[in-house]
C-alpha positions, 0 to 999 in steps of 0.5 A: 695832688692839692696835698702834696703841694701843702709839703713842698711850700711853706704857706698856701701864698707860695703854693699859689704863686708856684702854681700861677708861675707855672701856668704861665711858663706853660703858656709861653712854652706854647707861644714859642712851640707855635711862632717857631712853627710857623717860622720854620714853615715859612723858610 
């Protein structure tokens, strides 16, 4: 998987801020999943 990273970007700085900007976008994903789970069992 590592490797196919190295195609898409151009430097190993770029492939780790892809990857940081990715888990982050994960984590606030599932931020939102739960508060909107909760607000809808609230109503």
């Amino acid at each position: 998987m590592s490797d196919d990273m190295k195609d898409f970007y151009a430097n190993e700085d770029a492939n780790e801020d892809s990857k940081s900007d990715a888990k982050v976008i994960l984590f606030l994903i599932i931020v939102v999943v739960i508060a909107a789970t909760f607000w809808v069992a609230g109503q």
